[in-house]
Structure formats: C-alpha cells, structure tokens
C-alpha positions in Angstrom: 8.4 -26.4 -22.2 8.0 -27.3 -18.7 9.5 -30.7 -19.0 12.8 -29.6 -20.6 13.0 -26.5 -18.1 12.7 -29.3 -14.9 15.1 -31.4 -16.8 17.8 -28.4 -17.0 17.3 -27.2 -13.8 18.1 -30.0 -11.1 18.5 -27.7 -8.6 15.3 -25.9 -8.8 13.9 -29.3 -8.7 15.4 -29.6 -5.5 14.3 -26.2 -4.2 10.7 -26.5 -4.5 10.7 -29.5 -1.4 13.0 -27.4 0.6 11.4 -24.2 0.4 7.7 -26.2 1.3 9.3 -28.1 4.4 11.2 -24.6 5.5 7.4 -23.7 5.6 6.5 -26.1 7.4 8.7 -26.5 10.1 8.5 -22.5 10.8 4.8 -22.9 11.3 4.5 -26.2 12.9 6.7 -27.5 15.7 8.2 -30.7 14.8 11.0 -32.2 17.2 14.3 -32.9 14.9 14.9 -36.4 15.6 11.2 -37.2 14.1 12.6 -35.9 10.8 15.6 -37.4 11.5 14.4 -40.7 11.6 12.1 -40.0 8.6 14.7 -38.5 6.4 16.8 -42.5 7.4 13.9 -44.1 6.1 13.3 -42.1 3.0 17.1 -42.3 2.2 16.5 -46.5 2.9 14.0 -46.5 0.4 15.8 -44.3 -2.4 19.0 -47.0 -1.5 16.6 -49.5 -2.2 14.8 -48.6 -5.3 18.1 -47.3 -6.8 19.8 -50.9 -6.4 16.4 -52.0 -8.0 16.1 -49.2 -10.4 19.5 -49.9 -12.2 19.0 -54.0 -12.3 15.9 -54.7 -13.2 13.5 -51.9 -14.7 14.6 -48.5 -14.9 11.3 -46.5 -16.0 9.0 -48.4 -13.6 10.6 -46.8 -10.6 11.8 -43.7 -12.0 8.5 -41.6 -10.6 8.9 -43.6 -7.0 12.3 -42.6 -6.7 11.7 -39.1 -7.5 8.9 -39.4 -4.9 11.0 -40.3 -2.3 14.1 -38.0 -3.0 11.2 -35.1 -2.7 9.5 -36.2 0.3 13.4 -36.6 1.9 14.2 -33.0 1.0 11.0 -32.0 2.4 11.6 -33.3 5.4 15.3 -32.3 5.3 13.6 -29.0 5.1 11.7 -29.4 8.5 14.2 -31.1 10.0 17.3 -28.4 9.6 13.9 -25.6 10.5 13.3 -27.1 13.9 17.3 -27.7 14.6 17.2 -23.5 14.5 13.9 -22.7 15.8 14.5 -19.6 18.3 12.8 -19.4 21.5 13.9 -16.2 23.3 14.2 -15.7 26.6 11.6 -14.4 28.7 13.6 -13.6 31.7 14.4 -9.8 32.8 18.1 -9.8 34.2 19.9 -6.7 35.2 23.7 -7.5 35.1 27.0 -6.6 33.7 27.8 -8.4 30.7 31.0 -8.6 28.4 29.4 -8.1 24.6 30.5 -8.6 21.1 29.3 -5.6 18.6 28.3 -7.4 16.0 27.0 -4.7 12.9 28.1 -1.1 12.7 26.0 1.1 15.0 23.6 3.1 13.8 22.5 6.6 15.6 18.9 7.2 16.5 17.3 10.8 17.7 18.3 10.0 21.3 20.5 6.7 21.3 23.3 4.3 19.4 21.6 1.1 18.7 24.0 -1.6 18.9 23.3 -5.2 18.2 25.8 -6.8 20.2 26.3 -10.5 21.2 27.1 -11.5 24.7 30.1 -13.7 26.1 30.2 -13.7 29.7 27.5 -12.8 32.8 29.9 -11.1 35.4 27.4 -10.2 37.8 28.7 -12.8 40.0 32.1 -11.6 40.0 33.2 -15.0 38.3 32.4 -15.1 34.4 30.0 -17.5 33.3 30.1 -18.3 29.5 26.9 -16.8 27.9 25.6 -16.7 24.0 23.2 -14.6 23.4 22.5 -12.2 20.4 20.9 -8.4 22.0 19.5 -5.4 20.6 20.9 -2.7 22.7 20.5 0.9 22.9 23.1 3.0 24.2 22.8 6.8 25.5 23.9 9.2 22.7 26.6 10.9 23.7 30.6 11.6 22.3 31.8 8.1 23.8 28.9 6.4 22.1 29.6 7.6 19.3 33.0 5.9 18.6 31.6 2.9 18.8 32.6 0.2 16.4 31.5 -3.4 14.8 34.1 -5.5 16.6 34.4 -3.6 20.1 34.8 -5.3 23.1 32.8 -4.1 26.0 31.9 -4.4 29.6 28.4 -3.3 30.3 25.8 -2.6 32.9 22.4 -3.6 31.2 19.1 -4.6 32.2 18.1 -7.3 29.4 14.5 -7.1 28.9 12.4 -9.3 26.3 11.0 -8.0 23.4 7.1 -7.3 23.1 5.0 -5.5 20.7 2.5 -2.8 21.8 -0.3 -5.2 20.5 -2.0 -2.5 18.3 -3.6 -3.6 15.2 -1.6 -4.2 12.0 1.5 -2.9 13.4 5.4 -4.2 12.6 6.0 -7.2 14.1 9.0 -5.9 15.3 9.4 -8.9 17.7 9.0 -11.5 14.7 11.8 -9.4 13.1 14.2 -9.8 15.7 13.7 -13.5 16.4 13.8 -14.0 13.0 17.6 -12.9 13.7 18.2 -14.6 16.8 17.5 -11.7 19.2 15.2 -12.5 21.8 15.6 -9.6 24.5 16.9 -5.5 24.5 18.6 -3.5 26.8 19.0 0.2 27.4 22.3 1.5 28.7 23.0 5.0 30.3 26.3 6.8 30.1 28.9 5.8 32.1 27.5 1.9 31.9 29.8 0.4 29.8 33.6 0.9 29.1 35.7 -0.5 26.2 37.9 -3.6 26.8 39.2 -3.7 23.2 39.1 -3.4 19.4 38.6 -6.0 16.8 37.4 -8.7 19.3 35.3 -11.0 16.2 38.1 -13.0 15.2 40.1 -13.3 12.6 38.5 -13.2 9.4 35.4 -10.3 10.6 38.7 -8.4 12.3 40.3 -8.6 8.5 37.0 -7.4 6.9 36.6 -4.8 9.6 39.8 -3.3 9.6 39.4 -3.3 5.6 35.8 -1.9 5.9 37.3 0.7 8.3 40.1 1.8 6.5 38.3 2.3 3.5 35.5 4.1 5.3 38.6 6.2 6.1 39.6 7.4 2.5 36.7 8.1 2.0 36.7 10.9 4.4 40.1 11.6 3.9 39.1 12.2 0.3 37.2 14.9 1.1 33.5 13.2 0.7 30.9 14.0 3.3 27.4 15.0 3.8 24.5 12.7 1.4 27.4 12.1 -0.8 29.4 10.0 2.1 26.6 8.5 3.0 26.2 7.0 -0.5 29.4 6.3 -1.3 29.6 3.9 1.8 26.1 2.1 1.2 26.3 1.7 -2.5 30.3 0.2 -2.3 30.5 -0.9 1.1 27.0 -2.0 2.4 27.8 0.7 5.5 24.1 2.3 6.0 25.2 4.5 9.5 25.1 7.7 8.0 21.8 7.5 5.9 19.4 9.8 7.4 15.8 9.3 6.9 15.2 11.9 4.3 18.1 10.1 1.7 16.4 7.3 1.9 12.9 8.8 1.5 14.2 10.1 -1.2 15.7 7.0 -3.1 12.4 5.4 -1.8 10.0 7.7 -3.0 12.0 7.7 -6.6 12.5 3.8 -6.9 15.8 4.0 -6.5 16.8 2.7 -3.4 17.7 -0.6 -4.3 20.9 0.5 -5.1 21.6 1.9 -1.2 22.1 -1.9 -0.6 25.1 -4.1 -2.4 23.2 -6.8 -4.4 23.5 -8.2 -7.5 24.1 -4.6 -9.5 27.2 -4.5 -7.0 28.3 -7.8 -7.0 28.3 -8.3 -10.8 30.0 -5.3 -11.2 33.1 -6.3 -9.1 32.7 -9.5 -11.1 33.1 -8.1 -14.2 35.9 -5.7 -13.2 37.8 -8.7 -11.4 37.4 -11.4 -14.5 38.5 -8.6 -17.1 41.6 -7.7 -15.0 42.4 -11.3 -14.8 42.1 -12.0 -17.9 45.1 -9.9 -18.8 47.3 -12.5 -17.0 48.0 -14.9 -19.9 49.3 -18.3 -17.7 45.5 -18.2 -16.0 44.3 -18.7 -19.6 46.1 -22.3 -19.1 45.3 -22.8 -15.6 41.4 -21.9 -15.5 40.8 -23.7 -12.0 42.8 -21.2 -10.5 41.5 -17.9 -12.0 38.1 -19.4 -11.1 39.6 -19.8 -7.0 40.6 -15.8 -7.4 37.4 -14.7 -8.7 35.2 -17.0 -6.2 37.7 -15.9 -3.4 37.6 -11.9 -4.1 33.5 -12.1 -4.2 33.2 -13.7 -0.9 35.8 -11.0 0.6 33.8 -8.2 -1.1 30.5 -9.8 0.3 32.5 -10.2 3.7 33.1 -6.5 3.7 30.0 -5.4 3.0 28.1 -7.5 6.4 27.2 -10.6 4.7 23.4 -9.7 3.8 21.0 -11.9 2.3 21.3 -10.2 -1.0 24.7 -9.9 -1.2 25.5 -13.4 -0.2 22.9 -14.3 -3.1 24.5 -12.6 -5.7 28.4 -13.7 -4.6 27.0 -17.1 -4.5 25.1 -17.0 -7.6 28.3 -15.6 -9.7 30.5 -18.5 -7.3 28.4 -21.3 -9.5 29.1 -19.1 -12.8 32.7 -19.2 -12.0 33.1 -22.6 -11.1 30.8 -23.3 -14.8 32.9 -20.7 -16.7 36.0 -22.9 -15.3 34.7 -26.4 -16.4 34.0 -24.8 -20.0 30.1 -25.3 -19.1 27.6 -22.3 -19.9 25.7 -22.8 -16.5 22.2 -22.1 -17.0 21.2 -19.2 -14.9 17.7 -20.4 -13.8 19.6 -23.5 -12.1 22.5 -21.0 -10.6 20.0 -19.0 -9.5 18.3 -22.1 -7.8 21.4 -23.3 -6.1 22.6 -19.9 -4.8 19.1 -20.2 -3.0 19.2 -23.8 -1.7 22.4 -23.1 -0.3 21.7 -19.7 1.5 18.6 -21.4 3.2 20.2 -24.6 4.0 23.1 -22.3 6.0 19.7 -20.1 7.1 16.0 -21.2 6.5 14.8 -17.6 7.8 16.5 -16.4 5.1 13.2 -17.5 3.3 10.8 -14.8 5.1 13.5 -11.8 4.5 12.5 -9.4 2.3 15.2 -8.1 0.8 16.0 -11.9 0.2 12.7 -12.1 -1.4 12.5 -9.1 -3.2 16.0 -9.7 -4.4 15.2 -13.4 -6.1 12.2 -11.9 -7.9 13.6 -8.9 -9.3 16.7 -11.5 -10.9 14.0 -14.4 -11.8 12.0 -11.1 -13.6 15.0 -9.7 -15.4 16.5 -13.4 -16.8 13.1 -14.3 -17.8 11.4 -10.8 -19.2 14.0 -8.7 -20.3 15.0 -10.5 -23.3 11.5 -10.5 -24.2 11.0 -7.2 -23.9 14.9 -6.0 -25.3 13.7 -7.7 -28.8 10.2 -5.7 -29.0 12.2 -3.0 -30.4 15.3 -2.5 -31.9 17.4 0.7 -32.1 20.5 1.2 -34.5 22.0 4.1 -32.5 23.9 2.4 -29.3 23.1 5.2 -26.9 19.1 4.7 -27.7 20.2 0.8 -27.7 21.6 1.6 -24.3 18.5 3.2 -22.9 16.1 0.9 -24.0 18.3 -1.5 -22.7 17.9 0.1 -19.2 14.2 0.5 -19.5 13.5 -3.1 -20.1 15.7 -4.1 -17.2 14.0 -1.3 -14.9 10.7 -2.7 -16.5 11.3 -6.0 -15.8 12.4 -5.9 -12.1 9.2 -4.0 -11.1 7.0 -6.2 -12.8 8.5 -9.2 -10.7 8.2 -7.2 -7.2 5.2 -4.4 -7.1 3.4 -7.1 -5.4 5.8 -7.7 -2.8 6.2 -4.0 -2.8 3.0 -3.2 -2.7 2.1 -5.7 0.2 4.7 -4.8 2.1 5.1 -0.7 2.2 2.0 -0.5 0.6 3.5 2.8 -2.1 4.6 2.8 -5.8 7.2 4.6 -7.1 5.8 6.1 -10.5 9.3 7.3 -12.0 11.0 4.1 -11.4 12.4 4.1 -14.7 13.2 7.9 -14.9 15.4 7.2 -11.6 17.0 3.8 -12.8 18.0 5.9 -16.1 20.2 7.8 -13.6 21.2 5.4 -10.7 22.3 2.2 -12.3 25.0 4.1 -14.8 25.7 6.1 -11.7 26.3 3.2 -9.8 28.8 2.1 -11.9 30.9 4.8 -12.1 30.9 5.4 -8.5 31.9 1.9 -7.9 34.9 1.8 -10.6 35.7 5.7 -9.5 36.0 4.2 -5.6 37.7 1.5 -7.0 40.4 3.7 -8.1 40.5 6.2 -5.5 41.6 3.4 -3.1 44.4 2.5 -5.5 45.4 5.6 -5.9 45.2 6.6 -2.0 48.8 6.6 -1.1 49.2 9.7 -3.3 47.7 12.6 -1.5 47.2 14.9 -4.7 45.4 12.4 -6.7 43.6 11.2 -3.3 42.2 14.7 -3.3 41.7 14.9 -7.3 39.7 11.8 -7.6 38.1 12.4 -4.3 36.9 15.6 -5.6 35.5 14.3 -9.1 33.6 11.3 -6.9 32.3 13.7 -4.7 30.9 16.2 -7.2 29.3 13.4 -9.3 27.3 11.9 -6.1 26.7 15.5 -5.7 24.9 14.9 -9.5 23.3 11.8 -8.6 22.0 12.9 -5.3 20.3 15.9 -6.6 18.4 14.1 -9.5 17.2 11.5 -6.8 16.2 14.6 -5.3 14.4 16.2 -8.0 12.7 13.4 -9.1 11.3 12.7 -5.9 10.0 16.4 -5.7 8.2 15.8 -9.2 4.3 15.8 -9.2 2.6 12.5 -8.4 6.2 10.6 -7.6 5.3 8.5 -5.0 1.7 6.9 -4.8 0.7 5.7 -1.1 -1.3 4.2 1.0 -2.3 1.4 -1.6 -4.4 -1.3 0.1 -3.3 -4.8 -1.0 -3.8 -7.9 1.0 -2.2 -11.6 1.2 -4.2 -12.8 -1.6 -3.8 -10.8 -3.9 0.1 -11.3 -4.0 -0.9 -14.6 -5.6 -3.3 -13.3 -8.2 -1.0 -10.8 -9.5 1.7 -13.5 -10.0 -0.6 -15.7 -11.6 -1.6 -13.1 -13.8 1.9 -12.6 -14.8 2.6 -15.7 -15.6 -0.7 -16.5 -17.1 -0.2 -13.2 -19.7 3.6 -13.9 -20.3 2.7 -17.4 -21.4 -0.3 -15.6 -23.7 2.8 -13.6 -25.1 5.0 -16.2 -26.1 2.6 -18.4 -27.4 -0.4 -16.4 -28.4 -2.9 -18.8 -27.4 -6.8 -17.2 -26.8 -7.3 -20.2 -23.9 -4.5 -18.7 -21.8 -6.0 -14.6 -23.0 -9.6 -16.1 -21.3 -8.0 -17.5 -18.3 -6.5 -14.1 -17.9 -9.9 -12.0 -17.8 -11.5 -14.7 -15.7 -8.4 -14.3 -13.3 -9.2 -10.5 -13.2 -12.8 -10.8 -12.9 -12.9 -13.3 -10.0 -10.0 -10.8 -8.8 -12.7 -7.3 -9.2 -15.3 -9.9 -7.2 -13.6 -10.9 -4.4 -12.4 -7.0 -3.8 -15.8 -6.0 -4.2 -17.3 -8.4 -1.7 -14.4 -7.4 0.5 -15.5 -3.4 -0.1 -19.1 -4.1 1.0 -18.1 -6.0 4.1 -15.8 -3.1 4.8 -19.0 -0.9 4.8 -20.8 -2.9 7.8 -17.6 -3.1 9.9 -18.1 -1.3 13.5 -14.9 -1.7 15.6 -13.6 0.2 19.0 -10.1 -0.1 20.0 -7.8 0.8 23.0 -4.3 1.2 21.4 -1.7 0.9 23.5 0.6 3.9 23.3 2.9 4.4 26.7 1.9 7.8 28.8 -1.0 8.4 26.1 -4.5 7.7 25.7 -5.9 6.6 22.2 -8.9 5.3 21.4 -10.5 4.5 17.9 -13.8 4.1 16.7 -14.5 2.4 13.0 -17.7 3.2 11.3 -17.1 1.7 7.9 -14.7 3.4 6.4 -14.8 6.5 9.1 -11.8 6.7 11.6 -12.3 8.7 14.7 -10.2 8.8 17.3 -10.0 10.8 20.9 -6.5 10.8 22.2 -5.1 12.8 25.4 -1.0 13.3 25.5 1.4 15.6 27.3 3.5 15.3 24.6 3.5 17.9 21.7 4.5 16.0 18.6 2.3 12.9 19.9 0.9 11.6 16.6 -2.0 9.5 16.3 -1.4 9.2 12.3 1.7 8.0 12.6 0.4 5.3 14.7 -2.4 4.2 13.0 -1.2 4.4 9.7 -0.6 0.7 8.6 -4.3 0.5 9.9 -5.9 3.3 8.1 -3.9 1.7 4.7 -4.8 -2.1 5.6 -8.5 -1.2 6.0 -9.0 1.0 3.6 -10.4 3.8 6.0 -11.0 7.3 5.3 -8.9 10.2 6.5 -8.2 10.6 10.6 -10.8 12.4 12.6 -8.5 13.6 15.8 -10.4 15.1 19.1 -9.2 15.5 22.5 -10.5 13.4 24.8 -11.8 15.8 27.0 -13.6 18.1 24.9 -15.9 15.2 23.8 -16.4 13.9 27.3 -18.1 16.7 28.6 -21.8 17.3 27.6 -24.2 15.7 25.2 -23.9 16.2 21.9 -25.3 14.4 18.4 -23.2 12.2 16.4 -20.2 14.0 14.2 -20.5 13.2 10.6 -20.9 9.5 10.4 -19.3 8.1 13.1 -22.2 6.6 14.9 -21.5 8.0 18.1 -23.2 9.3 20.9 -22.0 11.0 24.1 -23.1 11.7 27.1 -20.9 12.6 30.2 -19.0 10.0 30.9 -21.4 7.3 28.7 -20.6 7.2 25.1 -23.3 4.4 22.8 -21.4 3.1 20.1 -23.3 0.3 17.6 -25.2 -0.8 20.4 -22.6 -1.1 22.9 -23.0 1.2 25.8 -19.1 2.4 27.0 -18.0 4.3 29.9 -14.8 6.4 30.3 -13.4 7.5 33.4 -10.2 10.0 33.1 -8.6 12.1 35.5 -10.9 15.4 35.1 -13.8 13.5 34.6 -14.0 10.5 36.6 -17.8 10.2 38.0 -19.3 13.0 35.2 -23.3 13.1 34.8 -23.1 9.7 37.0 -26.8 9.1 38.3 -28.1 7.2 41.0 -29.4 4.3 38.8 -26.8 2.2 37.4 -26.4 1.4 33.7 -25.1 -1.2 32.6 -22.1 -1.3 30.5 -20.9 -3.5 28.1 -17.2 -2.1 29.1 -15.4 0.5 31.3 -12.4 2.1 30.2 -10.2 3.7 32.6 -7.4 6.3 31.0 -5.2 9.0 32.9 -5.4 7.8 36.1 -9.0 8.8 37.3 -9.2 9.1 41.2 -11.5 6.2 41.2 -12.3 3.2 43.0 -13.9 -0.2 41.3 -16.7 -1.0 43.5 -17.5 3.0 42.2 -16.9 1.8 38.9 -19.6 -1.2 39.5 -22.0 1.0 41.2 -22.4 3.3 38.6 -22.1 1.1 35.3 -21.8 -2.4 36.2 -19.3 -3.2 33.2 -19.0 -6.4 31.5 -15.3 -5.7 31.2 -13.0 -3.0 32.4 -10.1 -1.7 30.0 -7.2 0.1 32.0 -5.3 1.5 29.0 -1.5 2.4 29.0 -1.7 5.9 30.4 -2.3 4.5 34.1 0.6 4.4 36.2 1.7 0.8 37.0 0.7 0.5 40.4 -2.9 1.9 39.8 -3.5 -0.3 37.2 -2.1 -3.3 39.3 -4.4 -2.5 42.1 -7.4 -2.2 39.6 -6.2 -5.3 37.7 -6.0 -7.2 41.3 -9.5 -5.6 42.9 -11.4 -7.1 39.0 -9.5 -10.5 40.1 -11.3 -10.7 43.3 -14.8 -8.8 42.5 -14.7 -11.5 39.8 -14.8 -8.6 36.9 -12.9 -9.7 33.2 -10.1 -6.9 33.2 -7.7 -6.0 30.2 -4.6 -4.6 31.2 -3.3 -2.8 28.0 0.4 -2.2 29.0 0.9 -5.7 29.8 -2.6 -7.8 27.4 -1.8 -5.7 24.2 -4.6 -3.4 22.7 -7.9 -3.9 23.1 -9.7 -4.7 20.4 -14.2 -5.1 20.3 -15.3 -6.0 16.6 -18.6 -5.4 16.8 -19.4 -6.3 13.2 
C-alpha cells in the first residue's frame, strides 16, 4: 500500500525533506552559504551516481541516489529558511514616513489598524529609501475611516518594536507578526498623516484593488448591509473589515466559520462555474492548452482579489495542477496535487508552514480525499436529497476528524453542531457565490441590481439567522478543553492507526490502538497528579494595574487593584486557567486582603498578615500605595521577595530594613521613573530586581 502510494506521489516524496529542513532552519540558525555549499555537493554526488546509475548498475545505487536527492532537499529546505529569516528592528524612531497600505484596514474600539509598508524616511527633509513592513494604528476618526488598501500616505509615527507583556501562556503576538515580516508598530493621532494618493501598489494589486473595490461597491449599491454585507464580502471576496466580533463568535461557536474565509469551498466553486462555462465554447474542445491558460489565469485573479491568503493560494494552486492534468489528458492524482500545491507555497514562503489556517486548511483536504469516500459508501440512500445529505455529513465528518486536534490545541473549544451548521453553510455558500456572481453581471441594470440584491440579501438574512440559532442551542460550543503539544500527535496516530484497522480489519493494528490510548489515559494521569503538587506565584504584567496570582493545585487566586472599571482579570488569564487545567478564578482586591490577619480562604494556602503574606514556604512582602510600611516591626524578616505595586511612598533601604528581600518585584503599575530609581538603587545596594514593564511577568514555581 505504502510503496505504490510513494511511487504515485513524487511530489509528496519531495515534501517530507522540505517540510523537515523548513523546521530546521526556523529553529536553528544556519548561515545560507553553508547550505549552499552543501546543497553543490549533494547535487555533485546525485551528477555522479546518476552518470554511474544509468551505465553500470542501476538497482545498486538506486537507494544512494534517493539518499542524496533527500538530504539536498533538506538542506534546500534550510537553506531558502535562513535566506528569509526575519530579525526586526529594535530601534525606536519617531519620524515621518511615506507608507504603502498594504491589507484593507480593519476598525478597532478606539483605532484603524493599518498594516502599512514604508518607502521613504523624510525626517531629514531628503527621502531616504526605506522597506520595512509596520503594524500601525491610526486614531479613529471620519478621515480614518476612508482609508484604503493601496493608499499612499505621509505620516508622523513613532515606530516602536514589538514586545509581549511576558505573562504566562499568552499569544505570541510578537512571533505572529514576525512571522509576517513586521518587526515594529506605530500609533498615529489625528492630523499625523495626510493622503498623497490612491492605488500606489502597482499595477497588478491596483487592478485587483480597484476590482475588489468596485465590487465591494455593488454590493452596497445593491442594497446589502448590516451581518449580511459583512458576509457577502468575506465569503466572495476574502474582505473581513466589517465582521464584528459577535458574527464571528457566532460562525465560531457553530463550526461554521470556515466558510468566512475563501478556501478550497470557494475556490472550487469558481472552478466549476468557470470550466462549465467554458466548456460551451466548442473550438477550446480542440485547443485544450488554452482553456487550461483561462481557467489557471481566472483562479489566480480570483485568489488575487481576495488578498492572496495561505488558503486561498492553496486551493488556486491545487486546482492550477488539476488544470494543467485535465489539459494533458492525465487524471492527476490528488494526494500528489495536493503535495505540489504545498511544496510550492512554502518554497515562495516557508512560514507558511507554522500558519494555521495553512495548516488547518491541508488537513481538513488530506481528511476529506482520504475519509470521505470511506465513509460515503457505509451507507447508501436511493432518494438524492437523503444521498445529498449524507453526502454533506461525511464531508462535515471527515474535515473535523482531520483538524479537532489542531482545533483543540489551538482555541482549545469544540463546536458540537458542526454538522448541523455545515448542513446549512456549505449549500448556502454556494448559492451566495453563484447569486453574487450574477448580481455583478447584471449590475448595469439598476432594476435587476436591486431585484437580485434583494433576493441575496434576504437569503444571508436566512443563513445568518440559523448560524444564529444554532449557536444559541444548548451545549453548542464546549470550552476551555485542556490539550497539550503531545497529544496532537497521539490523536493523529490514533487516526491513522484505526483507519488502517478499518480498511483492513486486522486485530494487530485494533491492539495497537488500545495500547495507544492506554499509554495516552497514563501520561494524562501522571500529568493530573503533578498538577495537584504545583505551587506557583506570579506578577502579571498588565499596564496601570496590579495582578497577582497564586496557584495551589488546581486553585487560582488572584488580588488585583485597577482604576479601570471593565479591568478583567479573566480575560487575562484565560489561556492559563485552560492550559493548566485550574479551577474557576478567585478575584479580591488587593487591599481588602492586605489589611489584617486572617486564615487561609478555601484552599489556597495562604496566609496574611499586614503587609507579609506566607505562601508554600516562601515568605512575600507587598508594599502599595495605602499600605506601604503596614504592621512593619522593628525586627526584620526576611523575605524571600518584595513586591512593590501602585507606587508606595517608599524608599529601598526601608524596604531592606524591614524585610531584607531576596529579590524585589516592581510590577507594571509603578510609574516609570519610580521604578527606574528603584531598579537603579537594587543596582547599587547589590539587590536582584525584576522590572515587570520592561523583564516580562514574574514568575516563582515553587513546585
């Protein structure tokens, strides 16, 4: 089976090496003219052993050869990694910049974020070239929000690098950006920037723009707005501005909101539409090449349109090596299409590789081509519209099998109507895309503009509200699911291991199964008693606020102080509480517990007194604004750490004198200058200091 798969799939062959040195050279820095000079020899030696291969004894060097090809893609792999390695700048510049928007804006609460690309420092009067991809955030206001992919601007902006806040299991947001080539962000105020001109990208993204735009445009003129624009431009156009949060919590919480972004649903649908149109033409039925050209050619302007994402650039390639097989009067094998789209999207891009979408949207396809016929044959129906639901099931069925662990790993939820909601959104999805199809053929007519409009709109109305209700159904959405690293690669292997039992019904692979599950039950019970002994304290760093955490087990107290209303410790703590399995959130105000002595609440193995809380052992002290020197005796105590929140009135000799700390935490709701004269007066008393607005949170695992 495996043999005759490898031998029909050269390009997954291929694939394997490439994806293991993309892996390698993201991890481990290895300069590009050592690979070079490695891929020269490995390509020597394949020259070589063919010249020998073919003259004197074939089979003997067959395995060498296909040694060295691997190890030359490998390091092909590494090589073309290290050629793109990002390092951002670390440099904070005010200056005024001419920039590029490069993606459709999207509006925040309080701001337009913008990811813009700069050409030019002016700040010396004379431009200087300058490329360099930014994440900027401008002031929401009416100007901002005519702002357009393809503007050019002139703008006053302080470029600042990105950092994370340090606090445990948060989003690497910096990782996420650098992964796209943005190394620094910018905020810029009203009356910062101006407009120089329209449609500055070039050519071809000025075509697709002004396309984009001007179909964005009949859209509205057709009367669609509200959820129902918003869709209509995701699910056509890949334009996700106008999604608020609660659509997509909505499509999210139903399992639906795959089809928000154009993918392989989208892509093969224009395919289809395109190839049967063409088809019609009866001199391309002689000239083959050429209907191939249109077909490959109107994909890539579709995908162009839409912004080029991962997915999208999957599927148009994928259905490019379909064409071009269709055209030759080869059935291409889709495993090896499949392969090929990949190996070329990561050869253009090797981050491509640690995208999700891009993951997620490989998996769900490798699922579906694999698993649905499988499943399609279990039963058979003689009516076509149960023939056409079953049909959707297995599809739905199969795509979730081949990502709830990615899913679950990565937003740690599970959408338990999954198949309900892909009974409604993939037929919807459909007709929305031929029904926009033909409203922008039929555009230049106002009455049937408004006619079809109206039809469109009122069925997105339809679709829309079953999202809605399905979502609002009891037990739709399952959360906070704990599932680690590891356990990503169990649950593949037990797919594999129990599709394999299907197909051939062997007991060998049925026993490797349970012993996959068993070993599986072990290692998370060994995991759930270590979680049990766990004592931890942490200093999160949250800007203005104080929060700090104590884990007892599976208990989760924190004590927080913030001026701010709608502060919410929940919120930031959450990928925590999920990712450690902890109990619900135990909130207090800092102030009411720092007060008098009191015994230990619940089981959260405190103990406070004054200032002095005991904590597994460790003896802390906290010194805030109201309470700085509280039930402070004339003996010191000595502290294993001092943490200093709110800007107490308080000097560090004082500090010393009254707990003699073994390290002194000055959290982020200090103003700067008091915790740089703190961080400078530890410095010289020889005192370890951790300044959390600059170190990151502070983190003692005590077990």
């Amino acid at each position: 089976m495996l043999p005759a798969f490898f031998h029909r799939t050269p390009f997954f062959r291929l694939l394997l090496p490439f994806v293991a040195g993309i892996v390698i050279g993201f991890y481990i820095t290895i300069p590009a003219v050592y690979c070079l000079f490695a891929c020269v020899l490995f390509l020597t030696g394949m020259c070589l052993l063919f010249w020998k291969w073919e003259r004197i004894a074939p089979h003997r060097w067959r395995l060498l050869y296909g040694g060295f090809l691997h190890l030359f893609i490998l390091v092909a792999g590494i090589g073309i990694t290290s050629l793109q390695h990002f390092v951002p700048s670390g440099q904070v510049k005010q200056g005024v910049w001419t920039v590029i928007i490069e993606e459709p804006p999207v509006e925040k609460e309080n701001s337009v974020k913008v990811t813009v690309r700069i050409q030019a420092d002016l700040s010396d009067g004379q431009p200087i070239a300058h490329d360099e991809k930014v994440m900027a955030y401008f002031r929401k206001d009416s100007l901002s929000r005519t702002l357009q992919q393809g503007d050019l601007l002139m703008v006053n902006m302080l470029l600042k690098p990105v950092t994370n806040a340090g606090n445990p299991y948060e989003f690497d947001y910096r990782g996420y950006l650098n992964r796209r080539h943005i190394g620094r962000t910018a905020f810029v105020e009203s009356g910062q920037w101006q407009r120089i001109d329209r449609y500055a990208q070039g050519p071809l993204l000025n075509l697709s723009n002004r396309i984009r735009t001007a179909l964005l445009d009949i859209f509205r003129q057709a009367g669609l707005s509200g959820n129902e624009l918003a869709v209509a431009e995701a699910l056509v156009l890949g334009y996700k501005a106008d999604l608020d949060d609660v659509l997509r919590g909505a499509y999210s919480a139903s399992g639906a909101t795959h089809v928000l972004a154009v993918s392989g649903l989208h892509v093969g649908i224009i395919y289809l539409i395109l190839a049967a149109v063409l088809k019609l033409i009866p001199f391309l039925h002689r000239v083959r090449w050429l209907r191939a050209v249109i077909l490959i050619a109107a994909l890539w302007l579709y995908a162009l349109i839409t912004g080029m994402s991962p997915s999208v650039m999957r599927a148009a390639t994928m259905f490019s090596f379909i064409a071009v097989g269709d055209a030759t009067r080869r059935r291409a094998f889709i495993y090896n299409s499949i392969a090929a789209s990949a190996f070329v999207l990561l050869l253009v891009n090797p981050a491509n590789l640690f995208d999700v979408g891009f993951q997620l949207s490989y998996l769900a396809v490798i699922a579906i081509v694999f698993l649905h016929p499988y499943l399609y044959k279990s039963l058979a129906f003689k009516h076509r519209l149960s023939n056409f639901a079953w049909d959707l099931t297995c599809v739905s069925i199969a795509a979730q099998i081949g990502t709830v662990p990615l899913t679950l790993y990565y937003f740690h939820q599970f959408p338990v109507y999954f198949i309900l909601s892909n009974f409604v959104v993939i037929p919807a999805a459909s007709v929305i895309i031929y029904g926009s199809l033909f409203l922008f053929v039929v555009s230049p007519i106002a009455g049937l503009l408004q006619i079809v409009g109206w039809a469109l709109d009122k069925f997105l109305y339809f679709t829309n509200s079953c999202i809605f209700t399905i979502e609002k159904l009891p037990g739709s959405l399952i959360g906070g699911i704990r599932f680690e690293g590891w356990e990503i690669l169990f649950t593949y292997l037990l797919i594999a291991i129990i599709s394999v039992w299907a197909l051939t019904v062997r007991k060998n692979y049925l026993f490797m199964a349970l012993a996959l599950c068993l070993l599986w039950v072990t290692g998370a019970t060994m995991r759930d008693i270590h979680d049990l002994k766990r004592q931890q304290l942490t200093v999160y760093h949250t800007q203005g606020n104080s929060l700090i955490q104590f884990i007892n087990g599976h208990n989760n107290t924190i004590w927080y102080d913030s001026r701010n209303p709608s502060f919410n410790a929940s919120f930031l703590t959450g990928n925590q509480q999920t990712a450690m399995h902890l109990n619900g959130l135990h909130c207090t105000k800092l102030d009411s517990v720092l007060c008098c002595a009191q015994s230990a609440p619940d089981q959260s193995g405190l103990y406070v007194n004054g200032n002095f809380v005991q904590f597994a052992g460790k003896r802390i002290a906290i010194f805030t604004r109201n309470l700085s020197l509280y039930n402070v005796g004339q003996q010191t105590i000595n502290a294993d750490l001092a943490i200093l929140t709110k800007n107490p009135d308080i000097q560090l000799q004082q500090i010393i004198k009254a707990c003699n700390p073994g390290i002194v935490v000055i959290d982020a709701s200090n103003a700067p200058y008091r915790a740089g004269r703190w961080e400078k007066d530890c410095l010289e008393a020889g005192v370890k200091c951790h300044r959390v607005d600059k170190d990151g949170a502070y983190t003692l695992s005590i077990r």
